[in-house]
N, C-alpha and C positions, 0 to 999 in steps of 0.2 A: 504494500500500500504506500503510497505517496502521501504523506502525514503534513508535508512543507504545502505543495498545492492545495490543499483540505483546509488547512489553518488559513489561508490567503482568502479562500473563498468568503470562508467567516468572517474573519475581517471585515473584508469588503463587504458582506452581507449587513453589518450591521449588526447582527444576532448575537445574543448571548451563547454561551455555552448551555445555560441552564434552560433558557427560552427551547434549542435546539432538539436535547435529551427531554423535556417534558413534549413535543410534540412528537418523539419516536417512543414514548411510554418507559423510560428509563429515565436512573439516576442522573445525573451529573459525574459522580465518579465513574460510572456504567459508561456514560460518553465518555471520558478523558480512558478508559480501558478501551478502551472502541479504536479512539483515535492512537492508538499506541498496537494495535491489532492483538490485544488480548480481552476476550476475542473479538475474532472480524466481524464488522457489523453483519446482518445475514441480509439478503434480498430485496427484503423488502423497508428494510433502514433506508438501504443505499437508494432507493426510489424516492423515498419519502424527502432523505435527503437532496436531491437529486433535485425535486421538484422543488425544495423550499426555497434552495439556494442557485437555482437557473442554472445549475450542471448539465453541458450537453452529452453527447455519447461518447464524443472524443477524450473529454476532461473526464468523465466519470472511467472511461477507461485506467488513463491514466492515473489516477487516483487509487480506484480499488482492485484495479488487476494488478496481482504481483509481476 
């Protein structure tokens, strides 16, 4: 996972970290394990994410594929 790209997006998104994890039904520390790939967000994270934070398929690749 691309953890740098990921942090950048948030940033730029504006969103908190805890805003983020309460709209994928996780902790905050649940996220910050996430973003550190223990464990990898599953599927349908990556979507949710995906959609909140305007990730297209290219970036989302890059991101969550090893």
């Amino acid at each position: 996972m691309q953890n740098g790209l990921l942090v950048e997006k948030i940033k730029s998104s504006g969103y908190k970290l805890s805003y983020l994890a309460d709209k994928l039904g996780i902790s905050a520390p649940a996220f910050t394990r996430r973003m550190q790939g223990k464990p990898e967000f599953s599927k349908s994270e990556v979507f949710l994410l995906c959609t909140i934070l305007n990730i297209d398929e290219s970036e989302r690749d890059t991101i969550f594929l090893p």
